[in-house]
VEXMAR-468455 format. One line per field, with one value per residue (C-alpha): residue in three letters; chain; x, y, z. Coordinates in steps of 0.001 Angstrom, whole numbers, plus 500000, padded with zeros to 6 digits. Example, Ala and Ser with C-alpha at 12.3 -4.5 7.8 and 13.67 -1.06 7.14 Angstrom:
% VEXMAR-468455
zator = (ALA|SER)
rotor = (A|A)
c1 = (512300|513670)
c2 = (495500|498940)
c3 = (507800|507140)
END
This chain:
% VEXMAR-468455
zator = (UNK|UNK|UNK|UNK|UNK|UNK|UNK|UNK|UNK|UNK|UNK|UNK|UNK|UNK|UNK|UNK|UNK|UNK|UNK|UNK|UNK|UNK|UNK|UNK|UNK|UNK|UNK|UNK|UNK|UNK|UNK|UNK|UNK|UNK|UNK|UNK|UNK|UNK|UNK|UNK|UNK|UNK|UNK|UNK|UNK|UNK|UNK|UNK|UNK|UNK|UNK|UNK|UNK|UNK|UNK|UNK|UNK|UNK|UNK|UNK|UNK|UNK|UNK|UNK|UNK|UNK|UNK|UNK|UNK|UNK|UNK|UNK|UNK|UNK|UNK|UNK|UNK|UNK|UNK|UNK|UNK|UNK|UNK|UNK|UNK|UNK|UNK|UNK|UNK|UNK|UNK|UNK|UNK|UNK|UNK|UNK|UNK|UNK|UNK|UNK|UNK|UNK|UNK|UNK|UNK|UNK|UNK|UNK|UNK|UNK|UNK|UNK|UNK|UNK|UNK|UNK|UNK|UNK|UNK|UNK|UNK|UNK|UNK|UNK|UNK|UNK|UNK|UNK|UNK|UNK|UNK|UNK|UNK|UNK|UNK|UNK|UNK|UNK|UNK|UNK|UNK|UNK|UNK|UNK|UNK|UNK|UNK|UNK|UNK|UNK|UNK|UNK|UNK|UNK|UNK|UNK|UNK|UNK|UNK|UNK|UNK|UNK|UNK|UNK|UNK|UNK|UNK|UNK|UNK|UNK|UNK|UNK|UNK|UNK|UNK|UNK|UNK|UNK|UNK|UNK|UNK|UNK|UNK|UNK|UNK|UNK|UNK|UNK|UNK|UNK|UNK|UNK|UNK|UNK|UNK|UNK|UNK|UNK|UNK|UNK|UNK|UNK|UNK|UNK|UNK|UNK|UNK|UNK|UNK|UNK|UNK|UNK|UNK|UNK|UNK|UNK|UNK|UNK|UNK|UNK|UNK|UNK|UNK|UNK|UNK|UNK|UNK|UNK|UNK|UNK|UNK|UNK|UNK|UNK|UNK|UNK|UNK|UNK|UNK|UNK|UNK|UNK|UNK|UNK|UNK|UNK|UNK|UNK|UNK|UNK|UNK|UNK|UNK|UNK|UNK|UNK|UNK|UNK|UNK|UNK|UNK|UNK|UNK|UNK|UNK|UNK|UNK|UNK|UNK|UNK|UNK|UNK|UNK|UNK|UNK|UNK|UNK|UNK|UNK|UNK|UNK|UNK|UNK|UNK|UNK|UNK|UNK|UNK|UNK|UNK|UNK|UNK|UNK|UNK|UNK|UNK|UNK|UNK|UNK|UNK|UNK|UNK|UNK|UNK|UNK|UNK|UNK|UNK|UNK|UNK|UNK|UNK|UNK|UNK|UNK|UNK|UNK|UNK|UNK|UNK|UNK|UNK|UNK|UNK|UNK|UNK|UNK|UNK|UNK|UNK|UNK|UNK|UNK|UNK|UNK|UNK|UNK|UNK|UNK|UNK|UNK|UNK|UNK|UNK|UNK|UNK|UNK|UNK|UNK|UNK|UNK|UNK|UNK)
rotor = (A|A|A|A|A|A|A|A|A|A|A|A|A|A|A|A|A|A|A|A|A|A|A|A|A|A|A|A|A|A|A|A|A|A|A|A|A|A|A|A|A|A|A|A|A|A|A|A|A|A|A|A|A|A|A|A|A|A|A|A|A|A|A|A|A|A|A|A|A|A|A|A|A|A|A|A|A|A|A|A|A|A|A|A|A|A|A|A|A|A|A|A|A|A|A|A|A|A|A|A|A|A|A|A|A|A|A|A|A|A|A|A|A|A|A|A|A|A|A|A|A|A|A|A|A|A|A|A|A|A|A|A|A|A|A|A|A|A|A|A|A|A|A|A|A|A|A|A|A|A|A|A|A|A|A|A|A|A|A|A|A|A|A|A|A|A|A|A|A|A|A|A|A|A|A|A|A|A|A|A|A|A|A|A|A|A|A|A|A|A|A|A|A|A|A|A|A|A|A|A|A|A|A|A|A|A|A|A|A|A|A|A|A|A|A|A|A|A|A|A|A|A|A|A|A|A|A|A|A|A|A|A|A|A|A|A|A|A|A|A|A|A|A|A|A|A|A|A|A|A|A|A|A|A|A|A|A|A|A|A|A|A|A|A|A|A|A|A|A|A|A|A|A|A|A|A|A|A|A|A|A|A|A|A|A|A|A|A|A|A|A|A|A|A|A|A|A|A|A|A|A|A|A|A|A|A|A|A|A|A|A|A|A|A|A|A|A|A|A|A|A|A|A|A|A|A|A|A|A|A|A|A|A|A|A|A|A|A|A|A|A|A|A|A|A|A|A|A|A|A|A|A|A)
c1 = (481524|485034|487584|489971|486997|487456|491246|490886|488516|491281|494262|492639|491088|495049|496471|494148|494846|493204|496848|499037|495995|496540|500393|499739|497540|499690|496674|496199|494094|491664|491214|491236|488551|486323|486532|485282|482338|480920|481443|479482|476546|476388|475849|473717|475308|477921|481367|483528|482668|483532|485697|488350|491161|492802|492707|490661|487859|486307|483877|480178|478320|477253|481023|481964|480156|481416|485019|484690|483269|485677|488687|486826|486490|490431|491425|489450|490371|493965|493953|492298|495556|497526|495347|496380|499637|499830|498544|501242|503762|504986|502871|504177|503325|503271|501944|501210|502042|501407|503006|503370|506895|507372|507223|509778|512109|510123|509361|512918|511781|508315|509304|512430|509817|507733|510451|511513|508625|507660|510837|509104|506515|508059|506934|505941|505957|503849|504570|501432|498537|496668|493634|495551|496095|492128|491106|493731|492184|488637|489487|491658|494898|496485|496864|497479|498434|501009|498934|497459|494627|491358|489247|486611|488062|487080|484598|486284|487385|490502|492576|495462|497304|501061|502586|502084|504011|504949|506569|510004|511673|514722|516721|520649|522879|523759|524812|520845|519997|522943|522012|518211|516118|512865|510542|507319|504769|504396|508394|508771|506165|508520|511228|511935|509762|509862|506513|504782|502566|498785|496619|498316|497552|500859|500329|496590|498087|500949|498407|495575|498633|499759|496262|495769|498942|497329|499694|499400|503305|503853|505957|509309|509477|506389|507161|505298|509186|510279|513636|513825|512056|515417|517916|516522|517513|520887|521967|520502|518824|514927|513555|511018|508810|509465|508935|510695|511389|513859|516494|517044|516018|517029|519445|519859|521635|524801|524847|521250|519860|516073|514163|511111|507697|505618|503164|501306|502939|501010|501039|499346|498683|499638|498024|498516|494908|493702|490447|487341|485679|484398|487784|491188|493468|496750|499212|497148|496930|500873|501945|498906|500094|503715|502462|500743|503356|505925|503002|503044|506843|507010|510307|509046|508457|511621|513134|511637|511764|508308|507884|503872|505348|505897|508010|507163|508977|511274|507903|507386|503958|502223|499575|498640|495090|492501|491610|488240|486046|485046|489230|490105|487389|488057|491837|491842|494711|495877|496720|495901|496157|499826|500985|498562|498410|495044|494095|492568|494785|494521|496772|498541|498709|500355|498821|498493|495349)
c2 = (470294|469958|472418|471490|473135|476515|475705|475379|478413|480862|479491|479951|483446|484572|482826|484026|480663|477270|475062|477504|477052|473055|473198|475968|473048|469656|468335|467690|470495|468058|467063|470948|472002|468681|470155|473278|472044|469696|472658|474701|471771|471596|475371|475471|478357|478952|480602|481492|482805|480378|480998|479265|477291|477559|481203|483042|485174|486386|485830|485851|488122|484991|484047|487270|486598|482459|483878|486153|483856|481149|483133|484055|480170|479324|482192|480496|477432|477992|480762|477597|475767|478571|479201|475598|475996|479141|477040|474833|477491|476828|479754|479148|479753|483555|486381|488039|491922|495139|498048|501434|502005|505011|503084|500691|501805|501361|497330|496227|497088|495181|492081|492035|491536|489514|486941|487168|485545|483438|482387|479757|482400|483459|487173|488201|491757|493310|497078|498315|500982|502258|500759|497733|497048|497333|495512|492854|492928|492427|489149|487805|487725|490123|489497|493095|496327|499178|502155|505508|506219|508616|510060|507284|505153|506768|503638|500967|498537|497055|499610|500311|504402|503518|506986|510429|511070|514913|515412|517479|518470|516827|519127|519145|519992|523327|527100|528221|526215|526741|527522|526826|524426|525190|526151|527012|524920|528267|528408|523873|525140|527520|524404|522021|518817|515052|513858|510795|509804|511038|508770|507685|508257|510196|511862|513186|514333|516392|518053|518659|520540|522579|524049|524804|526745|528312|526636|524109|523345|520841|517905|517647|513445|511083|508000|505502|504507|506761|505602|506878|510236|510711|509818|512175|514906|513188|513017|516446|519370|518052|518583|516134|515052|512588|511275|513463|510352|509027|511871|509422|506280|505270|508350|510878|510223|512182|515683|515993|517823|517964|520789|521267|521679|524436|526771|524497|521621|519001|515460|512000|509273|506074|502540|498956|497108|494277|491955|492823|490409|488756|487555|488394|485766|484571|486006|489418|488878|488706|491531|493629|492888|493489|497170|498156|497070|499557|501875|501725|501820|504750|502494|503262|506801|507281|505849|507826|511060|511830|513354|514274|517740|519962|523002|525854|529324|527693|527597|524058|522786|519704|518114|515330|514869|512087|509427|508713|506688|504165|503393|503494|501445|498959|498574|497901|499191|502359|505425|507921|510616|510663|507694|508955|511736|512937|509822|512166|513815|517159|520381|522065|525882|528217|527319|523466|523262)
c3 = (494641|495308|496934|493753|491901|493449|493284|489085|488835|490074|488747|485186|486144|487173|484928|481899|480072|480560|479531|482148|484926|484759|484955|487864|489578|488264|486387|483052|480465|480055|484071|484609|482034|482946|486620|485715|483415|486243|488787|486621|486253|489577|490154|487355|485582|483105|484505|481618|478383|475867|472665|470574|472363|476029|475759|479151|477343|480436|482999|483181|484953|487779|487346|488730|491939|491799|491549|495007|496857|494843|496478|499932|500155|499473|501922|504497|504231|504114|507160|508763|507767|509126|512397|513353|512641|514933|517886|516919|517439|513686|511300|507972|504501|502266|504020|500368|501008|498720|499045|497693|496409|498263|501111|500918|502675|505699|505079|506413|509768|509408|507703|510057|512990|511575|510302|514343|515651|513017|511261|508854|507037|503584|502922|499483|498465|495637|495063|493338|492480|495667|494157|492926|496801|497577|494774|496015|499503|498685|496107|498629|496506|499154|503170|504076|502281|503168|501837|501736|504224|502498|503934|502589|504751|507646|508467|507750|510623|509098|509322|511454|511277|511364|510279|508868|505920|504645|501247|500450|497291|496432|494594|493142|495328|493460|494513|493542|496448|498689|502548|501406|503976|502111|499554|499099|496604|494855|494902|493231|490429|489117|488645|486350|487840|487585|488789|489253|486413|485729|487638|490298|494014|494462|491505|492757|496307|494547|491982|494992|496631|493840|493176|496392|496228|493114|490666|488144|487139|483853|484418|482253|483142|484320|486288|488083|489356|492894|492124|488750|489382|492347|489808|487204|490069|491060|487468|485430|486809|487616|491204|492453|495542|497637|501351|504168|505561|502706|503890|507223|505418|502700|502400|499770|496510|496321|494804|495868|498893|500395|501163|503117|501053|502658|502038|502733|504422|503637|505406|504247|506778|505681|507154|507407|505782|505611|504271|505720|507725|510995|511673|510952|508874|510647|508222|508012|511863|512787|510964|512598|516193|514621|513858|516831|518816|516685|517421|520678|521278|519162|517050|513589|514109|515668|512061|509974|511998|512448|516135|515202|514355|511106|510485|508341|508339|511057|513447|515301|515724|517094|514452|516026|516315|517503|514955|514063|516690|514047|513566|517234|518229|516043|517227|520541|522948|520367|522594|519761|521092|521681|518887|515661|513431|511815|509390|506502|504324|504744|504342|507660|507498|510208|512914|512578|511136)
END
């Protein structure tokens, strides 16, 4: 059994095709597929289902299991690689990154740090699905993830609370909504809305709101695209969600303007994962320390304007609340009390709770 083995078994499981797997690995169809069949004598069961030519048809039920532990293997071996590079002083190499869209304009500041200290590692960015990012996580195909925090993940030790983020409308920048600062849910149903598309995470937290408003408004666009959803308000007469945070960064489009959601106003807390584990890989590792350090010195907060308080009817209230034991324990030196917002999602009413 050979680590070039475990090397062939995911290139053609990502790949989906036997003749792009060997190119992907610099060997030869035949050399790749002979590497597989001995691996699989030597295990003693079959990994692929067979068919007709170089196409991927799938894996076996026992290939399912030799392809995690396939990938848990290669992520070991090269945050090995990377470990002794660190204690070299010269990391380098991808730190393999997902992200939610919405939450891009926040990377600048994260990658900016990380490319500081460790000028050699190459960062690779992956917007994707919520799940997308967890499924990435646990086959090893992902370092960290920029992502939602629910309230199943609660117990999970790789998880570090960076911010809390509240939604506004974005609206055009027309007399109906002249001297306006907000609007109630009740209030966005009655518009015409571009909304993120049926199954999405975003999509979920937007509906959960509007019903508990007692509203269930019908999208006039879907789109799994942030960016597109703001220029269908910049450029006809849609209103959509978005971050509060975009009205400091990015910026609004012109001829748009952003209200306040409230009624209720409604904030998501947002974390920095990574693989579960015993130990924590280098690259996964870097950014980590990157974050808590942020954390600590309050810098991305101060970016995106989130002081750990909400307004609604022009009333200022703290929200900030302690985060789970099972988080905080797990993240040594995190002063949540005064740097963290609640980590489940849950709606804010009057009085902050």
């Amino acid at each position: 059994m050979f680590l070039r083995q475990f090397q062939y078994l995911v290139a053609v499981i990502e790949e989906k095709h036997f003749g792009r797997a060997a190119k992907r690995c610099n060997v030869t169809q035949p050399s790749l597929s002979s590497g597989i069949k001995q691996f699989e004598l030597e295990i003693g069961v079959p990994i692929f289902l067979r068919g007709r030519g170089q196409r991927f048809h799938g894996l076996t039920p026992d290939g399912e299991r030799i392809a995690k532990w396939a990938r848990l293997i290669l992520s070991h071996c090269e945050a090995m690689r990377d470990e002794l590079k660190e204690r070299r002083g010269d990391l380098n190499g991808s730190l393999r990154m997902g992200a939610m869209s919405s939450m891009a304009p926040l990377l600048p500041l994260l990658i900016d740090k990380v490319r500081d200290r460790h000028p050699a590692v190459r960062v690779d960015v992956h917007f994707m699905d919520h799940e997308a990012m967890k499924l990435g996580l646990d086959n090893y195909s992902l370092d960290c993830a920029l992502t939602y925090i629910d309230e199943t993940d609660s117990n999970r030790r790789n998880v570090l609370p960076i911010y809390s983020e509240k939604l506004s409308l974005l609206v055009p920048d027309a007399p109906q909504f002249e001297g306006r600062t907000e609007i109630t849910w009740k209030g966005a149903a009655q518009l015409p809305l571009a909304m993120p598309r049926p199954g999405t995470h975003e999509r979920a937290i937007i509906d959960g709101i509007f019903e508990k408003a007692g509203c269930a408004p019908v999208a006039k666009v879907e789109s799994d695209s942030i960016q597109h959803l703001m220029l269908q308000t910049q450029l006809t007469d849609l209103a959509t969600m978005i971050p509060a945070h975009f009205t400091r960064t990015p910026g609004l489009p012109p001829g748009t303007k952003a209200l306040d959601l409230v009624e209720p106003v409604a904030r998501q807390e947002v974390g920095l994962f990574w693989a579960e584990g015993d130990i924590i890989m280098p690259m996964a590792s870097a950014l980590v320390s990157i974050a808590k350090k942020l954390g600590k010195s309050g810098e991305l907060r101060r970016l995106i304007g989130d002081d750990g308080t909400v307004s609604e009817g022009g009333k200022r209230t703290r929200t900030a609340t302690p985060v789970p034991a099972s988080v905080a324990a797990a993240v040594p030196g995190l002063n949540h009390r005064n740097e963290l917002d609640e980590l489940a999602f849950r709606p804010i009413d009057r009085d902050g709770f």
